[in-house]
C-alpha positions in Angstrom: 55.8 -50.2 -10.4 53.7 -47.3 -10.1 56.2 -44.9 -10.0 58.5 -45.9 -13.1 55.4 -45.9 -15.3 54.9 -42.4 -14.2 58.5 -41.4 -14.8 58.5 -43.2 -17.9 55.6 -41.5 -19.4 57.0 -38.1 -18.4 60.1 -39.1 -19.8 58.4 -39.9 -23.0 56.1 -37.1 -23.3 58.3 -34.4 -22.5 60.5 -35.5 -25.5 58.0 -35.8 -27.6 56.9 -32.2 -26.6 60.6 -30.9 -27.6 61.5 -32.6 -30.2 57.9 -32.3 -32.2 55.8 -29.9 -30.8 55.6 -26.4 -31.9 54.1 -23.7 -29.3 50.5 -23.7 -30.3 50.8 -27.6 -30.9 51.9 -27.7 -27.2 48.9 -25.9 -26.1 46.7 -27.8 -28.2 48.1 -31.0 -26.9 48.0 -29.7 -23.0 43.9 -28.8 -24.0 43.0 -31.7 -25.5 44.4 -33.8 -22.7 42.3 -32.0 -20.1 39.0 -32.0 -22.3 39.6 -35.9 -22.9 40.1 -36.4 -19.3 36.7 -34.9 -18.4 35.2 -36.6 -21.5 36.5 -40.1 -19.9 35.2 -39.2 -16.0 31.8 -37.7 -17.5 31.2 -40.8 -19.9 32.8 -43.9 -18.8 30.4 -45.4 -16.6 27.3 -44.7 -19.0 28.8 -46.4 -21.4 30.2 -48.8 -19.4 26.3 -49.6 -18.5 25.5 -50.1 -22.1 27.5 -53.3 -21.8 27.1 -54.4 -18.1 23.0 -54.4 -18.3 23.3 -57.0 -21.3 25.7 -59.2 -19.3 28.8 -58.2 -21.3 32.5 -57.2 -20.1 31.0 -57.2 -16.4 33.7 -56.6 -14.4 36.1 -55.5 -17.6 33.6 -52.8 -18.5 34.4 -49.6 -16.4 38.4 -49.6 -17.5 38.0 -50.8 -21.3 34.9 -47.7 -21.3 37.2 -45.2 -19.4 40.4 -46.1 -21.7 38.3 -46.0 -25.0 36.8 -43.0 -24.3 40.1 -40.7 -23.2 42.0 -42.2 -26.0 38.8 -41.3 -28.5 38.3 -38.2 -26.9 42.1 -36.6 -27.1 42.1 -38.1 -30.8 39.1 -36.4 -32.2 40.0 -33.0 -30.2 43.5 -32.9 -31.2 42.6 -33.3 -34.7 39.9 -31.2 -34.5 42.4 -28.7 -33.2 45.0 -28.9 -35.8 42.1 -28.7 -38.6 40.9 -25.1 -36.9 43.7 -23.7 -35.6 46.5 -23.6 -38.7 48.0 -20.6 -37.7 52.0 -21.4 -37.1 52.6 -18.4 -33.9 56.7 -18.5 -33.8 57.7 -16.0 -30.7 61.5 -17.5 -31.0 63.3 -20.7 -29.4 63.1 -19.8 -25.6 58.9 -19.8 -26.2 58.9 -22.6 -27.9 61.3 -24.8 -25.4 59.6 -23.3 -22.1 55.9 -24.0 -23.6 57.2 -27.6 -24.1 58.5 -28.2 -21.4 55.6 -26.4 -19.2 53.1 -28.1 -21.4 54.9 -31.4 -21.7 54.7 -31.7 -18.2 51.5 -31.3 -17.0 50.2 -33.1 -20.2 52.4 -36.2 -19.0 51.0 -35.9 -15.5 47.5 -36.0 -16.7 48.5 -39.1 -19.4 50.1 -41.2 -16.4 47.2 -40.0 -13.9 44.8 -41.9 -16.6 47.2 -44.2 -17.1 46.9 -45.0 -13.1 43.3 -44.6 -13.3 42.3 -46.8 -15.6 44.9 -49.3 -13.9 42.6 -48.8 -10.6 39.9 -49.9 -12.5 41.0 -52.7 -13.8 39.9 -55.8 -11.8 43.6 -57.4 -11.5 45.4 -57.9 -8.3 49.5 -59.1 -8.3 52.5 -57.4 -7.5 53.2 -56.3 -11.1 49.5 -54.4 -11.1 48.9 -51.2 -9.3 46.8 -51.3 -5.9 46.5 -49.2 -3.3 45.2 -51.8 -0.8 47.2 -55.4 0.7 44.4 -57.7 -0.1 45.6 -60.1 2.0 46.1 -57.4 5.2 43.6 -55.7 7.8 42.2 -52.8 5.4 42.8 -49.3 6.6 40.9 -46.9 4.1 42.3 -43.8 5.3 45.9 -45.3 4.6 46.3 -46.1 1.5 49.5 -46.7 -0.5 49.8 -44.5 -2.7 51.8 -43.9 -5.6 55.4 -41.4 -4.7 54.0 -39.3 -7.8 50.0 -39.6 -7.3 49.4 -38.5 -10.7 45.6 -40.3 -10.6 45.2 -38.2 -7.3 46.0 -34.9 -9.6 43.6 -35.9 -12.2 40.5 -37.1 -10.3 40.9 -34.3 -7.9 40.7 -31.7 -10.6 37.9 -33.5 -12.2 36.1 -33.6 -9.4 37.0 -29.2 -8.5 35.1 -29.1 -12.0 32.1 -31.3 -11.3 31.5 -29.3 -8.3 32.4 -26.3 -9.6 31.4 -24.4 -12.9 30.5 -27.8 -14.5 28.3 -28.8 -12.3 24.9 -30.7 -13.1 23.4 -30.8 -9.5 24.8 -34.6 -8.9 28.9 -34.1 -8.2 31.6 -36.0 -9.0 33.1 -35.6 -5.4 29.5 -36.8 -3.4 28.7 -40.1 -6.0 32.4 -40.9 -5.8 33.8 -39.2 -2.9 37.4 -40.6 -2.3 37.0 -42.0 -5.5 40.5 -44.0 -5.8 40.0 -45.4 -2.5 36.6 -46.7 -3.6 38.0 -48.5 -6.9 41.0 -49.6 -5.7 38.9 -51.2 -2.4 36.4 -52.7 -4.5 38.9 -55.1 -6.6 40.3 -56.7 -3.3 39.2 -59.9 -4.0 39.1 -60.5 -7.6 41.5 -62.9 -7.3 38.3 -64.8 -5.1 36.1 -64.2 -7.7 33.9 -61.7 -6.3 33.1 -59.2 -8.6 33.5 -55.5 -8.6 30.0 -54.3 -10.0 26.7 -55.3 -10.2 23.5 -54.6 -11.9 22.9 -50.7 -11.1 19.5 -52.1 -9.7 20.7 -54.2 -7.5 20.1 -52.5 -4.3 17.1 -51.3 -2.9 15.8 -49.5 0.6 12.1 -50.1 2.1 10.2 -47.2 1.3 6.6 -48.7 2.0 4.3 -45.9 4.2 5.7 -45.8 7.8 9.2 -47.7 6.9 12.6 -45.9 8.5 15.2 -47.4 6.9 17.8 -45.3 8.1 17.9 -45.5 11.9 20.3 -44.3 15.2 21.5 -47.5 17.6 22.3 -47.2 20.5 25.1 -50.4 21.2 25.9 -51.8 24.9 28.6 -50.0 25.3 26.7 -46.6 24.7 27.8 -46.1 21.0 25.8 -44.6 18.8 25.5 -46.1 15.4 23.8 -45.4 12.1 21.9 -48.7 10.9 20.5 -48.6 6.9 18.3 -51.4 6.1 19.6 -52.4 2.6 18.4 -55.3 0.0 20.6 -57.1 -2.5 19.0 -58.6 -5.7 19.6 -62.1 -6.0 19.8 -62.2 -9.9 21.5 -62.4 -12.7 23.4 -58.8 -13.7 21.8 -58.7 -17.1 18.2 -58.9 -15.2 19.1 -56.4 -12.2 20.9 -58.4 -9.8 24.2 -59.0 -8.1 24.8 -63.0 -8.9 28.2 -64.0 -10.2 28.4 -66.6 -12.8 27.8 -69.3 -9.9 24.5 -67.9 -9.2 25.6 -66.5 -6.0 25.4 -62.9 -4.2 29.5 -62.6 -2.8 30.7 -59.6 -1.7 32.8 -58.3 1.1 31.8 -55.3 3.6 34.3 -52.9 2.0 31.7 -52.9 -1.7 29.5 -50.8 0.6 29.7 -47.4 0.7 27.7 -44.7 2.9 28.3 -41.0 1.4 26.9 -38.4 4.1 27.6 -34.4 3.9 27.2 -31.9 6.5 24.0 -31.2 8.4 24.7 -27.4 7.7 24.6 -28.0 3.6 21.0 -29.0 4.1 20.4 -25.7 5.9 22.1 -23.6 3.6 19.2 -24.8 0.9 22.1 -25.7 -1.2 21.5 -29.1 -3.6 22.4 -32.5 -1.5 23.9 -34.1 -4.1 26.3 -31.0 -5.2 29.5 -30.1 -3.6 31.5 -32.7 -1.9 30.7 -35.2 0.7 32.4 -37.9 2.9 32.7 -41.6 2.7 32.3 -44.1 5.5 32.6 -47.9 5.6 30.6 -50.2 7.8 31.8 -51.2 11.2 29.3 -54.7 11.1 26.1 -55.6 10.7 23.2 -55.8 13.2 21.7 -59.4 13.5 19.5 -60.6 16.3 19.1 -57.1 18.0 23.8 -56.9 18.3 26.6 -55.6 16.3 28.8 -58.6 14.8 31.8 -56.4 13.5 33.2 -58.0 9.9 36.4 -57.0 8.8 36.2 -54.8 5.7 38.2 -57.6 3.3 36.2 -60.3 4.6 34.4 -61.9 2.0 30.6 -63.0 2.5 28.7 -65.1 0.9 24.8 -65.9 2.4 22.9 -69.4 2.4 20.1 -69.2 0.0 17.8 -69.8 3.4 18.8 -66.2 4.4 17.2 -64.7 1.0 13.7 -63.6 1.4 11.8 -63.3 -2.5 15.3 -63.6 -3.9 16.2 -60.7 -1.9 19.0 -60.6 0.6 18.2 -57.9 3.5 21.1 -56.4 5.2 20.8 -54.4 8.5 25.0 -52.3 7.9 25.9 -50.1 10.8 27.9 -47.2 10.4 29.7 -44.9 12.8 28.8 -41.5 11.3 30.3 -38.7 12.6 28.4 -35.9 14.4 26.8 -33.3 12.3 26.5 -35.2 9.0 23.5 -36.7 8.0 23.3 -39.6 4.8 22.7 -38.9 1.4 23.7 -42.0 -0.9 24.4 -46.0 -0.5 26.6 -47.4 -2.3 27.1 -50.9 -3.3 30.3 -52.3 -5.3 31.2 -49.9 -7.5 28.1 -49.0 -10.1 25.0 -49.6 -7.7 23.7 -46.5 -5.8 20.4 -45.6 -3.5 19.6 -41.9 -2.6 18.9 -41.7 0.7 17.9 -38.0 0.6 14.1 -38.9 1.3 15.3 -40.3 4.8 15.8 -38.9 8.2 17.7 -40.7 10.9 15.1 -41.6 13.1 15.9 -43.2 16.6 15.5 -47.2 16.3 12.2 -48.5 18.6 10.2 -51.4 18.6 7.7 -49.5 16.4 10.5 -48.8 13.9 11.9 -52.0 13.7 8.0 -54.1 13.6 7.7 -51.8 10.3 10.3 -52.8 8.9 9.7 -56.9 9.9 8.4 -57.3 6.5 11.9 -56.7 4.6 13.5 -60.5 5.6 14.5 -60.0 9.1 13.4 -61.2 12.4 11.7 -59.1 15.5 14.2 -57.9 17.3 17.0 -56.7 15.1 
């Protein structure tokens, strides 16, 4: 499915590039689509939160934001672009039919790359809809199935080259979304269970009382070493910085959560944590009762109200970080995030745990 919308709109836009396009309006159509696309990465998820924080749209809010604000970005610069550029350059036919076809096609890659964005965002799952991910298989999130033509992998990529790049603000694209379409695509799994794919961007929260260590090494049984990060869910309404769904329930599976960690040699450099590009990793379980009880990544969980503590559910997730990284960002469903730059991995001991006692678990975790 996938694949025929992306022939069809390179069909359709390379023929509307020869048949109507002059030269310069080729090049004007090719800019516009690149600025619109950077306008609709940069934008969509502010305004998206407009909506989201008052309860409204929810889970629609991300792909109606991110297809509103291409389509009103690439109208305003296109027109903006025939008002100050009038000048008709005519260097012949074989210019004007290579710069449409050239333009045409790397203008229809970025339209279908949207296209397949905004179809990633969009919290539908069926075999007419676009998904990278079998909800109803084990969950692999370095295998995805991606589309033959992965125009949405051309577009995101290049948006987030820029972000870290020459447009870059000190918070990147490719660290607060790294793998970005895995990460949208695996956070609508189970819409069709009703577990929503965002949350109130407050929603989450790490102990940061004096002496807390949030962010701790384990040591398992079996001699693996583990990263544990002590992590609280809100159990509230959206609109008043929670993660409840309209049954006034906290669901989510383990795949929503999301630790981003970069290389230990980026902190040495001096260079800004939250710049350049980092890695995402998925937990392996959660630690309960001093062991690891693995959860598969599509397995939806939804706690007892007993297991809330001040309408707060606290979560021990263990992670199997690779060596020489170090964690910079949580990430929970797909608009709550917690820096985690303040924290140093600190070896799990009785000391570290008793300090952390007062977050909603028991001794001995």
């Amino acid at each position: 499915m996938a694949l025929v919308m992306v022939l069809l709109v390179l069909s359709l836009t390379l023929a509307f590039f020869h048949l109507k396009c002059t030269m310069m309006q080729s090049l004007m159509m090719l800019w516009s689509s690149v600025a619109a696309t950077i306008l609709a990465f940069s934008f969509y998820e502010s305004v998206a939160e407009l909506f989201i924080s008052r309860g409204y749209g929810l889970q629609w809010a991300h792909v109606g934001s991110y297809v509103v604000v291409f389509i009103a970005g690439f109208a305003v610069l296109r027109s903006a672009c025939e008002y100050l550029v009038r000048v008709n350059v005519d260097l012949g036919g074989r210019a004007k039919t290579s710069s449409a076809v050239l333009c045409g096609l790397i203008t229809g890659i970025i339209f279908s790359g949207n296209l397949l964005v905004a179809m990633g965002l969009l919290p539908l799952q069926g075999k007419v809809f676009y998904s990278r991910f079998d909800p109803s298989g084990p969950v692999a999130p370095d295998r995805p199935k991606a589309s033959a033509l992965s125009t949405d992998g051309f577009v995101s990529g290049l948006y987030g080259l820029i972000s870290a790049g020459s447009m870059s603000s000190g918070k990147s694209f490719k660290v607060f979304h790294a793998d970005y379409l895995t990460q949208i695509h695996l956070n609508k799994l189970k819409v069709q269970d009703k577990v929503l794919t965002v949350c109130s961007s407050e929603a989450i929260e790490i102990p940061s009382k004096k002496g807390q260590q949030p962010v701790r090494s384990w040591t398992s049984p079996d001699n693996e070493e583990l990263v544990v990060v002590r992590m609280g869910i809100a159990a509230k309404k959206i609109s008043d910085g929670g993660a409840n769904n309209a049954d006034g329930k906290v669901e989510f599976f383990p795949a929503q959560i999301r630790l981003i960690v970069k290389e230990d040699k980026t902190a040495a450099s001096g260079a800004k944590l939250l710049s350049g590009s980092a890695k995402a990793l998925y937990p392996v379980g959660f630690l309960k009762n001093g062991s690891l009880v693995q959860s598969e990544l599509n397995q939806t969980i939804s706690p007892d109200p007993k297991e809330l503590k001040n309408r707060i559910l606290w979560l021990d997730v263990a992670f199997d970080m690779p060596q020489g990284y170090n964690p910079v960002l949580l990430e929970f469903k797909l608009n709550a995030v917690a820096d985690l730059t303040s924290y140093t991995v600190v070896k799990s001991t009785p000391e570290v745990e008793n300090a952390l006692e007062g977050e909603g678990l028991e001794e001995g975790i």
